[in-house]
C-alpha positions, -999 to 999 in steps of 0.1 A, spaced: -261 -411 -698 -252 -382 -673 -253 -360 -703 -289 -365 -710 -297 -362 -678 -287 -325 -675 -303 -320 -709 -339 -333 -689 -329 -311 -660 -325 -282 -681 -360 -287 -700 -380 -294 -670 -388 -258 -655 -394 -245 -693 -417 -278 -696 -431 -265 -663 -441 -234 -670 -460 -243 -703 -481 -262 -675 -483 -234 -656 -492 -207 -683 -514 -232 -691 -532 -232 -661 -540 -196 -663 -543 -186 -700 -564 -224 -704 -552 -216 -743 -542 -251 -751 -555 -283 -743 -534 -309 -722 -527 -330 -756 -513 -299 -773 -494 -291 -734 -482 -323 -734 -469 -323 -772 -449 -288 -765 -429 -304 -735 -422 -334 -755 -411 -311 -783 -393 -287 -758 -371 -320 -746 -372 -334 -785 -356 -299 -800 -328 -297 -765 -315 -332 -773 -314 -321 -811 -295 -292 -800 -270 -313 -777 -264 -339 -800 -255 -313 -829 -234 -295 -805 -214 -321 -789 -206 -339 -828 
């Protein structure tokens, strides 16, 4: 459990600065901002599960 906890602390200031980019550029909408974090986290715990097999 520990382990995918430092996979969510590693995502979260990428997931951040989607939001923030966000905030200036106003290029996607918050569905589409919302769907890249969740796909940010998605593809780290793909990455850590291949990797730690």
């Amino acid at each position: 459990m520990l382990d995918h906890a430092i996979v969510v602390a590693a995502c979260a200031p990428f997931q951040f600065l989607i939001g923030v980019w966000n905030t200036r550029s106003r290029w996607l909408t918050p569905g589409e901002v919302r769907f890249w974090g969740v796909a940010l986290f998605v593809a780290a715990e793909f990455a850590y599960l291949g990797l730690s097999s």
